[in-house]
C-alpha positions as CSV (number, residue, x, y, z in Angstrom):
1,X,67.2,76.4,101.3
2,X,65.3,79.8,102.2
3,X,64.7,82.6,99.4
4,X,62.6,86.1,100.0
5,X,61.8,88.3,97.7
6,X,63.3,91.7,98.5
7,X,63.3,94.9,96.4
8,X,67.1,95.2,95.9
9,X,66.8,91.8,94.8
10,X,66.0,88.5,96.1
11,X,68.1,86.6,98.3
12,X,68.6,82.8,98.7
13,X,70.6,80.7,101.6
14,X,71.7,77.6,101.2
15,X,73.6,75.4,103.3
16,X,76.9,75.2,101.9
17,X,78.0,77.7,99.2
18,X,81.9,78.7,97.5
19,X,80.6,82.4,97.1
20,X,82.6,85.0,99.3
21,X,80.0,87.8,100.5
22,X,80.9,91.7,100.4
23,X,81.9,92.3,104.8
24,X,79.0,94.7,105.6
25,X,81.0,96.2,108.2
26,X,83.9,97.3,106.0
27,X,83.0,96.7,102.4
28,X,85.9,97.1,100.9
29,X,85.6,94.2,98.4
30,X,82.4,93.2,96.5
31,X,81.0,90.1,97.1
32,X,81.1,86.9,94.3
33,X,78.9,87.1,91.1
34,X,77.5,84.2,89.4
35,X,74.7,81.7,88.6
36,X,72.6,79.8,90.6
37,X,71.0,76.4,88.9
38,X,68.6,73.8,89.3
39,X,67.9,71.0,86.3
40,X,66.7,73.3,83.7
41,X,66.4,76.7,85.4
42,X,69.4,78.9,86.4
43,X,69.1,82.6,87.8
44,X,71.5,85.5,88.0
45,X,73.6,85.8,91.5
46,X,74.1,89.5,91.2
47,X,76.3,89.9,94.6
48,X,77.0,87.8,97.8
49,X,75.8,89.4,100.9
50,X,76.6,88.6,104.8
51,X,73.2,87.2,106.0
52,X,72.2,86.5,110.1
53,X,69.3,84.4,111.0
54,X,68.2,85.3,114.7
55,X,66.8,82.3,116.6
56,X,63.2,83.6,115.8
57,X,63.7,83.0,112.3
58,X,64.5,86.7,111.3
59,X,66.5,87.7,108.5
60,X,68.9,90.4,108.0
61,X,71.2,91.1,105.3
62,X,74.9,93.4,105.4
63,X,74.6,96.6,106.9
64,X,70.9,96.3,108.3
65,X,72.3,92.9,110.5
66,X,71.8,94.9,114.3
67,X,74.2,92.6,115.9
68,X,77.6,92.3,115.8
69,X,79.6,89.3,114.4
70,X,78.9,86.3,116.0
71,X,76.1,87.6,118.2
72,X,74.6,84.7,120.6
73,X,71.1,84.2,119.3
74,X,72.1,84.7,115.5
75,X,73.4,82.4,112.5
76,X,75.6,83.7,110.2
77,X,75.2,83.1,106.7
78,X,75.7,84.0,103.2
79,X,72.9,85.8,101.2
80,X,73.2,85.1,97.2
81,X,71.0,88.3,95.8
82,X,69.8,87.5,92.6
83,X,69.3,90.3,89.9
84,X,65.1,89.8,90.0
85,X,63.3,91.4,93.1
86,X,60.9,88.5,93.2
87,X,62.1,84.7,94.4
88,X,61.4,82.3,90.8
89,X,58.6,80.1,90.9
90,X,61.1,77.3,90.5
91,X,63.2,78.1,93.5
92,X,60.7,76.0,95.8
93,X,62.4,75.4,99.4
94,X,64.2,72.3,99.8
95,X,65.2,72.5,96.5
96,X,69.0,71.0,95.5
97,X,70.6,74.1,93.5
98,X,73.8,73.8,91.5
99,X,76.5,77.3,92.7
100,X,78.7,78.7,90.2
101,X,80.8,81.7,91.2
102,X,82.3,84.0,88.4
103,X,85.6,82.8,88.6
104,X,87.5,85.5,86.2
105,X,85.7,88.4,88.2
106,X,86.9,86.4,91.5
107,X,90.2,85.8,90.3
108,X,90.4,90.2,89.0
109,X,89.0,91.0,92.4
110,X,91.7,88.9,94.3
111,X,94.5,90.2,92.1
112,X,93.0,93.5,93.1
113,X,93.1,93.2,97.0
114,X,96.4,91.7,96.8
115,X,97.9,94.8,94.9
116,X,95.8,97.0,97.5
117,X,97.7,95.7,100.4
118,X,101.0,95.9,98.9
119,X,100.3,98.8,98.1
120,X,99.6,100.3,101.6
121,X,102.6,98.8,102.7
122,X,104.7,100.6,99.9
123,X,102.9,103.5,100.8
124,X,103.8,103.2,104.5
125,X,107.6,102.8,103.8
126,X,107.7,105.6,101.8
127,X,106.8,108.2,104.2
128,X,108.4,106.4,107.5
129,X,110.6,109.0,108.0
130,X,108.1,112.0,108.0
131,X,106.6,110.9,111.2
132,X,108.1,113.0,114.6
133,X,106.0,110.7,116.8
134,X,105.3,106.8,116.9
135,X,101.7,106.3,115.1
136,X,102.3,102.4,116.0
137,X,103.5,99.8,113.2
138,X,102.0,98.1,110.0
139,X,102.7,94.6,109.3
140,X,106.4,95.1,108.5
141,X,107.1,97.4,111.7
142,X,107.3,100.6,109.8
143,X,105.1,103.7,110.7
144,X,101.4,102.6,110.2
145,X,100.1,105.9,107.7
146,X,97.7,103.6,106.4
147,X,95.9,102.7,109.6
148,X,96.5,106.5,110.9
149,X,94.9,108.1,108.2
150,X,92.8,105.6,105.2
151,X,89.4,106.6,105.2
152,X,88.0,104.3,102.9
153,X,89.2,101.7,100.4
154,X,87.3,100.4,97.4
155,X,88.8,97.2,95.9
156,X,88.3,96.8,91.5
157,X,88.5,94.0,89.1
158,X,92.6,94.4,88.9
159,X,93.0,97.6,91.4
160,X,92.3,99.8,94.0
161,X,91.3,103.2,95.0
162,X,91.8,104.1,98.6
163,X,91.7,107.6,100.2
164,X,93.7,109.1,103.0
165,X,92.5,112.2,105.5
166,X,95.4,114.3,105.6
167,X,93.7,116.7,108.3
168,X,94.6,118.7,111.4
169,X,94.4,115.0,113.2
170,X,97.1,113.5,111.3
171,X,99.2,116.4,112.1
172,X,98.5,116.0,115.8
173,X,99.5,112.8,115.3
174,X,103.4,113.5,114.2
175,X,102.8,113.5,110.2
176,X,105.0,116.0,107.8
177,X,102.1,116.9,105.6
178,X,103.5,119.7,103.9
179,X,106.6,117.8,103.4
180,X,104.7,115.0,101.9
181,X,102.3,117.4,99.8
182,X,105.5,118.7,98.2
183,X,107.2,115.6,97.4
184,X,104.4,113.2,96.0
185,X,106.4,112.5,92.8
186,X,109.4,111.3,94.8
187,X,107.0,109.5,97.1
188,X,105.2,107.7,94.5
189,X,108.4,106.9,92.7
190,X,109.2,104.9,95.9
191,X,106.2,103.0,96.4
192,X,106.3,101.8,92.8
193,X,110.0,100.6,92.9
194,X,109.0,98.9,96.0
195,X,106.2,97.2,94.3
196,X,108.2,96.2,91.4
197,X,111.0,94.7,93.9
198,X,108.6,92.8,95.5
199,X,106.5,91.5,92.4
200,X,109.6,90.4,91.3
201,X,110.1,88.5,94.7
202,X,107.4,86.2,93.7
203,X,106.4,86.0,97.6
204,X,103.9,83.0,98.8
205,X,100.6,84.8,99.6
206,X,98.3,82.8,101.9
207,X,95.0,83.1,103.8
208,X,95.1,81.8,107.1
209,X,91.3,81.1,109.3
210,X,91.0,80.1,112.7
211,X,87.7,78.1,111.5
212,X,85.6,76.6,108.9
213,X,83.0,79.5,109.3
214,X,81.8,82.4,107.5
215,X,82.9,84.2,111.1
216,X,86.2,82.8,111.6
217,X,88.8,85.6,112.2
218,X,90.8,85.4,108.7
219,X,94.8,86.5,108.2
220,X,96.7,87.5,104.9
221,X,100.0,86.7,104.9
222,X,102.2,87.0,102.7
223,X,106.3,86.2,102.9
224,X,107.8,89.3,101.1
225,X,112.0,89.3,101.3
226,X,111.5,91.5,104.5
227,X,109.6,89.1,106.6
228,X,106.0,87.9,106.8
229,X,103.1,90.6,106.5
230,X,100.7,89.5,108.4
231,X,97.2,91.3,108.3
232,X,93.3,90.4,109.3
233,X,91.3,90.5,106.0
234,X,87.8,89.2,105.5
235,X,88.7,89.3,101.2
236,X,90.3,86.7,98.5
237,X,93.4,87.1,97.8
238,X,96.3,85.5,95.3
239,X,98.5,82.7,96.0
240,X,101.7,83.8,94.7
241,X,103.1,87.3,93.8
242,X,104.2,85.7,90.4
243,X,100.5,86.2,89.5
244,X,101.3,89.8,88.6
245,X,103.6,91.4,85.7
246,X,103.1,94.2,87.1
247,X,101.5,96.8,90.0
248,X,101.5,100.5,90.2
249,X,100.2,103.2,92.0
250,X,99.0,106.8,91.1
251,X,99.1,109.5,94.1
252,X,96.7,112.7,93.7
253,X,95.7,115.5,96.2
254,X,91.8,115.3,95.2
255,X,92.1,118.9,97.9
256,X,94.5,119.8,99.8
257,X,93.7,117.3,103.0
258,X,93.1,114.1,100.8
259,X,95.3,111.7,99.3
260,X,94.4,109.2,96.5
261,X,95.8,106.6,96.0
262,X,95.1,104.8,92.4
263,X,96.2,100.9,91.9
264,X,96.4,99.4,89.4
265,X,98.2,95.7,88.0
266,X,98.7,93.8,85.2
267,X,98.5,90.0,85.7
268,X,100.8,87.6,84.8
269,X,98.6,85.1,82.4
270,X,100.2,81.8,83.8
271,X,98.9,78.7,85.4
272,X,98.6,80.2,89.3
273,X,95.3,80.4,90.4
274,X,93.4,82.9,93.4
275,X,91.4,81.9,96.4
């Protein structure tokens, strides 16, 4: 075990933990919350973080790492950051420490990136036929608006909010725009009777990883009625669309060049579990 004290809270590795850390490169989803414990004493584990260990012994933590992913000379790691700037007195190293991650804000947050993707894929079927140019495909072959123009995407406990640039480059690129801007209702009428049709589908959702490794390149798929989506996420994600009643989306101009898109789901309280 190795802890440091650090101002926006201490951080302790371990060798094997369950927490998923927030993927400094595209944070997107926050990392697990929980407890960390040792006979007697437990401590707050306010986020998990990506850590890398260079072979000198330095550490670096999420967006401050200078290497990228899998760097020869580095270990990659995950940081637990406790909600106390200085490292307990009890948290001595070599110490065996009991993990617990927040299960119910894992499982919220997984329901939440699931409904996200969906989403985009909704979203992208719903304006396929205001493209005059090929923009390249999503995961189901239509026209990929969400890779053309998202601009960031911040997954919530049972939702999403993800914003889309719809600039001068997007109309380069062979988007209708104005068309779009003056149908939104329409358009988000389509997305949500997608959703619905594919909630009801009940589809498998998997995650697929080509390793054992914090590092390992990671797939969602997921085997909706019109084939498998396929897409590279570092996040948790369901097991089974029967985990939601429900997913919706709100779509507002927040100006006239960006589109937000509001998520939101109402999970089906039954026996399925997240990962």
């Amino acid at each position: 075990m190795r802890a440091e004290s650090n101002p926006d809270g201490a951080v302790v590795i371990v060798n094997e933990t369950p927490f998923h850390p927030v993927d400094h490169t595209w944070p997107d989803q926050p990392g697990d919350s929980g407890t960390l414990m040792v006979p007697d004493q437990s401590g707050t584990v306010a986020e998990a973080v990506m850590a890398a260990v260079s072979d000198d012994g330095a550490l670096a933590l999420g967006a401050e790492i200078p290497v990228k992913r899998g760097a020869v000379g580095w270990t990659w790691l995950v940081g637990h950051r406790l909600a106390v700037a200085d490292v307990p007195e009890w948290l001595t190293p070599g110490v065996a420490v009991t993990l617990s991650v927040d299960v119910e804000r894992r499982d919220k947050l997984s329901r939440g990136h699931t409904a996200c993707h969906l989403a985009s894929l909704a979203l992208d079927l719903a304006v396929a036929e205001l493209w005059r140019k090929d923009p390249g495909a999503d995961a189901l072959g239509n026209p990929d608006f969400e890779a053309r123009a998202n601009q960031s995407s911040r997954i919530q406990e049972n939702g999403s909010v993800d914003e889309y640039r719809l600039g001068k480059s997007l109309r380069k690129a062979g988007f209708d725009t104005e068309t779009f801007s003056a149908t939104l209702p329409e358009r988000e009428a389509r997305i949500n009777a997608q959703l619905a049709a594919w909630v009801t589908s009940g589809a498998t959702s998997i995650i697929e990883a080509d390793g054992p490794t914090i590092i390992d390149r990671r797939r969602w798929r997921c085997r909706l009625p019109e084939g498998d989506a396929v897409m590279l996420c570092g996040g948790t994600h369901v097991n089974s669309l029967r985990e939601f009643e429900s997913i919706t989306v709100k779509l507002a101009l927040s100006d006239p060049q960006t589109l937000v898109m509001t998520t939101t789901l109402s999970p089906n309280e039954g026996p399925e579990r997240t990962r």
